[in-house]
C-alpha positions, 0 to 999 in steps of 0.5 A: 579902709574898705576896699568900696572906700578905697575905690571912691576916693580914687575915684573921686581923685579922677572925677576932678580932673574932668571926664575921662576921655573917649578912646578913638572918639570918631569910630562908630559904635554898631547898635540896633534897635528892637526891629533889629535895625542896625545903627551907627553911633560915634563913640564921642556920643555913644557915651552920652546918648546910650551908655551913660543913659543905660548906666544910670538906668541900671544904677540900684540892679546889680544884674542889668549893671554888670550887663552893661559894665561888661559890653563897655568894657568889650567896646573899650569904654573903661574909664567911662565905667569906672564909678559904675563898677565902683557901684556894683561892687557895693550894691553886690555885696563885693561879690567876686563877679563884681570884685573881678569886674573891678579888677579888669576896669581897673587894669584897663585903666593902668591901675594894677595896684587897685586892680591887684586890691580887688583880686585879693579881696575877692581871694579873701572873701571867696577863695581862690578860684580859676577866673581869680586867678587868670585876672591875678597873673594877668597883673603879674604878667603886666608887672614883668613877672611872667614866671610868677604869672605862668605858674599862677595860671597854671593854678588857675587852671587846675581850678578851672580847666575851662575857663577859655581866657586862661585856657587860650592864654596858657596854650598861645604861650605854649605854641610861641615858645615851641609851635603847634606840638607844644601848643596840643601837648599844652592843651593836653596837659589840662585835658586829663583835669578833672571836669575838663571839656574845653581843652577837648574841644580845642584837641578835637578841632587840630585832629579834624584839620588832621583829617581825623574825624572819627578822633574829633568826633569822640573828643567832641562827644565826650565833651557835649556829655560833660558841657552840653549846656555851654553855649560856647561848646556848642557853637564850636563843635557846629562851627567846626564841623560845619566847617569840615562838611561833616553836616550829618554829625553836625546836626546828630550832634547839635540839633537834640541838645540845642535850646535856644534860651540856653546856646543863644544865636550861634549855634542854632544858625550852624545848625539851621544852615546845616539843615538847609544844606542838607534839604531838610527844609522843615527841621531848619525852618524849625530852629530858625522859629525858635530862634526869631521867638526869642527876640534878639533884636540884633539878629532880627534881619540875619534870621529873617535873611536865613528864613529867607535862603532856606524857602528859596532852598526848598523843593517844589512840594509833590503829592498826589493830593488834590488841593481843595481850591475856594474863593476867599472875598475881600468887599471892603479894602484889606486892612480893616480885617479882624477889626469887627468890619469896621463899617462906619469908615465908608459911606453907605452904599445905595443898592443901584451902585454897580457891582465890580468882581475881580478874581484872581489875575492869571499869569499866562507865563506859567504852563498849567495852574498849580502851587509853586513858591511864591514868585514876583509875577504871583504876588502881582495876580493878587496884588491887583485885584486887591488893590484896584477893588480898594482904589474903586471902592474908595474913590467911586460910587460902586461895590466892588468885590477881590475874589482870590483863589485859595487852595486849603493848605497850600496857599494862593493859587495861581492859574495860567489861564482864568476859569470859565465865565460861569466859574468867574460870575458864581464868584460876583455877589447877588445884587439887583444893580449891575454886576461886572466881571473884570478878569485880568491876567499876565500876558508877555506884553503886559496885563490882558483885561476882559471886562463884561456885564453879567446878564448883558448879551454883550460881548465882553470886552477886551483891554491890553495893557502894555507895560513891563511886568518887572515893577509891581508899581508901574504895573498896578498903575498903568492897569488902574489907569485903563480900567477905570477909563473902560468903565466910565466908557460904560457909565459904570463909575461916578467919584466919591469924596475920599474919606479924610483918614485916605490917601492914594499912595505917590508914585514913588510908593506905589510899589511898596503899597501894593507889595504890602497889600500881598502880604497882608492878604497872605497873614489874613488866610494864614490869621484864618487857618486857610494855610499853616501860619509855619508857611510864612516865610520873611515875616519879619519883612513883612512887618518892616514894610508896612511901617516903613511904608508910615515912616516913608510917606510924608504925612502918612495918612491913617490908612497907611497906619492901618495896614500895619495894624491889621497884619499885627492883629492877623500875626497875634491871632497866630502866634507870630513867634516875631511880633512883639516889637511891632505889636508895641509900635502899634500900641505907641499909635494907639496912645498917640491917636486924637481920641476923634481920629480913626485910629482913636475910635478903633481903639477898643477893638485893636487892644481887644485883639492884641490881648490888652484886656486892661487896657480895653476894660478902661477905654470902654469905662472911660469911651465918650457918648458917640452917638453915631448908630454906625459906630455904636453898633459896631462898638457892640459887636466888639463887646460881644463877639469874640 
């Protein structure tokens, strides 16, 4: 009988006693999604909602079942692995991978005869080799012949002194029977082996302990010159310096040879941490960037959290250069940008409305303008602007213009005192009807507002606002309240009905609404080249924002959808190295969307900018009539423009 035989009718035996049971049912299994959410799953469902699922999804590619298999087998799920490594044995063509795959589940099932079985096989098909032979003295060593299975292992590893079970194995023996002499006298036993690095590796870390780094050092050499590409090599000689403090020969080591698709996360974190620590901040952002493109949805958060810890580590940046300061302007709300101004949303508007500008609100806290890391009460001097120009827009018959300071390069500028009033009302757009001025700034009691009529000789106005600064919630609101009372006082504003796509945010919201608007208002100037898209800094939070904001908002309407959109539009057009994950949510919405809702009529014009050409190629073969002259025209400019 062939060993595939052999292993299906013991399996079969088993199948008809019922499935096998899950070891320890109530722990929890820690799962993340692609946002690099993490997740908690009993076993006693793991099994049925993922693992079983993934199995049957992997069933006819080798490849992705032995992934699978393996994590299993990690996360003690043998028994409920053992017809699928029955299956990778035969779609494998009883490769030794999968004969030794075979072999562990059938040892962590207490079957040694048939684990015995497939090692041989794997002998007699392949030859020895060092792996082979660790799984065939573990079998001995299980049967009690700890002899026999202690010169096996020995052969094993004259096979392949780098295999880090046997290797681990051989020297724990070795430092139970006789302590740590016997256990580095073991390791050097296989270090003068030919190929050798691991053993190297082991020997370098008890030499460092020693207070000998200049020995370790040389081991560690010698080692990455043989083993540079070994994952596992690099993550040890990062951690252990790390470790040591030796942060100079940890990146001298580490950062030229690291490659992330090859050493994977550790390594690159011991080396992103080692940069930060050392105040070299650009080298540090770099290897987190070239982590987070890689898409590791496990580490999405951590990366994000270390990206993170490093702006925080950063020095305020010194130069001489005076940054060139402009007004980037904002006349319709912040999330239909880079959609080809979507104009049919709103209603026209007549040219007696009223004009309303708000700059930039300064914050009276800080001692001069200038550039500094972004900070709560900075996020605030653009979050109100942005959104009361939205709320007034939406909710009244008026035009009312965000008008934000930028500085080229740097980011937005924060200003502890508003420029003159001839600089402010250069920023209002021309119009016939009345223009108003809104200037706010940061007071130490609250939000000092100074409203005035350009043209008017009328004094300008001057609103307080007391209200505590520390949530940009209460703030926005209570500022909102009192701006829109002082502008009725004037007969300023008339209500509007609200577009049925647009809900104001609750209460319990408002905070996380303005937050979003901040940061979608920073990947809208870096989407236009205004700052490097490399000063972005927790992006991935930003993302997790915005469709939290969806996903906590009852009934959310459109609108919250379209802040997502818009930041993953601004994100693909520059390069976001962690957009793909958000990037197919919104591509979920659009397949979702009523052909007669917003997001549904803004289709082509979102696929056209998330590089979906087939797909925008089909929706325009297949787009109804629409009649609407708004939407058409707009329709053109997105089959047009680039």
């Amino acid at each position: 009988m062939a060993f595939g035989d052999w292993f299906k009718a013991k399996q079969n035996q088993k199948q008809k006693k019922g499935p096998p049971a899950i070891r320890r049912p109530d722990e929890f299994v820690t799962v993340y999604d692609e946002r690099g959410r993490e997740l908690q799953v009993k076993r006693s469902e793991w099994v049925g909602s993922v693992l079983a699922p993934a199995l049957e999804k992997a069933w006819n590619d080798p490849e992705q079942l032995r992934v699978q298999i393996v994590q299993a087998l990690r996360d003690k799920f043998p028994e409920q692995v053992a017809a699928a490594a029955e299956r990778l044995v035969e779609i494998d063509h009883e490769s030794e991978d999968a004969l030794v795959i075979a072999a562990v589940t059938r040892m962590e099932t207490s079957e040694l005869d048939g684990a015995d079985q497939a090692l041989q096989r794997a002998i007699a098909k392949h030859g020895p080799s060092g792996v082979v032979l660790t799984n065939v003295a573990k079998v001995q060593e299980r049967r009690g012949a700890k002899r026999e299975a202690r010169a096996t292992l020995r052969r094993a590893l004259e096979l392949d002194p780098n295999q880090d079970n046997g290797l681990l194995w051989w020297a724990s023996d070795a430092r139970e029977a006789g302590g740590e002499s016997e256990y580095v006298a073991a390791l050097e036993a296989i270090a003068v082996l030919p190929g050798a690095w691991r053993p190297q590796l082991w020997l370098a870390r008890e030499k460092l302990k020693a207070g000998d780094r200049a020995g370790a050092l040389a081991l560690y050499d010698q080692a990455l010159s043989r083993a540079g590409d070994a994952s596992d090599a690099l993550m040890m000689v990062t951690g252990d310096l790390g470790n040591a403090g030796a942060l100079e020969d940890l990146v001298r080591l580490g950062a030229p040879r690291y490659k992330p698709e090859v050493h994977g996360p550790p390594a690159g974190m011991n080396i992103a941490q080692a940069f930060k620590q050392l105040g070299r901040i650009d080298e540090a952002r770099d290897v987190v960037r070239r982590m987070q493109a890689m898409g590791w949805a496990p580490l999405a958060a951590t990366l994000a959290a270390l990206d993170a810890d490093i702006m925080a580590a950063a020095p305020a940046k010194q130069d001489d250069v005076v940054p060139e300061v402009g007004v980037v302007a904002f006349d319709r709300p912040l999330w239909t940008r880079f959609l080809w101004e979507p104009d049919w949303l709103w209603r026209e508007s007549s040219p007696d409305e009223p004009v309303i500008t708000l700059p930039t609100f300064a914050n009276e806290m800080v001692t001069a303008a200038g550039m500094r890391k972004t900070d709560d009460l900075g996020r605030l001097t653009r979050a109100l602007p942005l959104y009361l120009e939205e709320a007034l827009q939406v909710r009244f018959r008026v035009r009312a213009r965000a008008s934000l300071w930028v500085a080229r390069n740097y980011g937005p500028a924060v200003g502890a005192r508003q420029p003159d009033r001839e600089t402010l009302e250069s920023a209002a757009p021309p119009s016939t009807s009345r223009r108003i001025v809104v200037a706010g700034s940061l007071v130490a009691t609250g939000v000092a507002l100074r409203i005035w009529e350009i043209g008017s000789p009328d004094e300008p106005a001057d609103v307080p606002v007391a209200v505590s600064l520390k949530d940009p919630g209460t703030v926005v609101a209570a500022v909102e309240r009192a701006l829109i009372g002082a502008l009725k006082q004037r007969n300023l504003l008339s209500e509007a009905a609200l577009p049925s796509f647009y809900r104001p945010p609750a209460p319990d919201a408002f905070g996380a609404y303005v937050s979003c608007l901040e940061q979608l208002f920073y990947q809208l100037i870096a989407a236009n080249e205004l700052v490097p898209a490399d000063s972005l800094w927790n992006e991935r939070g930003f993302f997790e924002s915005y469709v939290g904001l969806v996903e906590g908002w009852p009934n959310a309407p459109e609108s919250a959808r379209m802040m997502a959109i818009c930041g993953t539009v601004a994100a693909v057009t520059y390069k976001s190295a962690i957009v793909e994950p958000y990037r197919k949510i919104v591509l979920r919405w659009v397949d979702e969307a009523a052909p007669g809702s917003i997001v549904g009529r803004l289709t082509p014009a979102i696929l056209k900018r998330l590089g979906e050409q087939m797909r925008y190629q089909a929706w325009l073969q297949r787009a109804p009539a629409l009649g609407d002259a708004r939407y058409m025209a707009w329709l053109e400019r997105v089959k047009t423009e680039n």
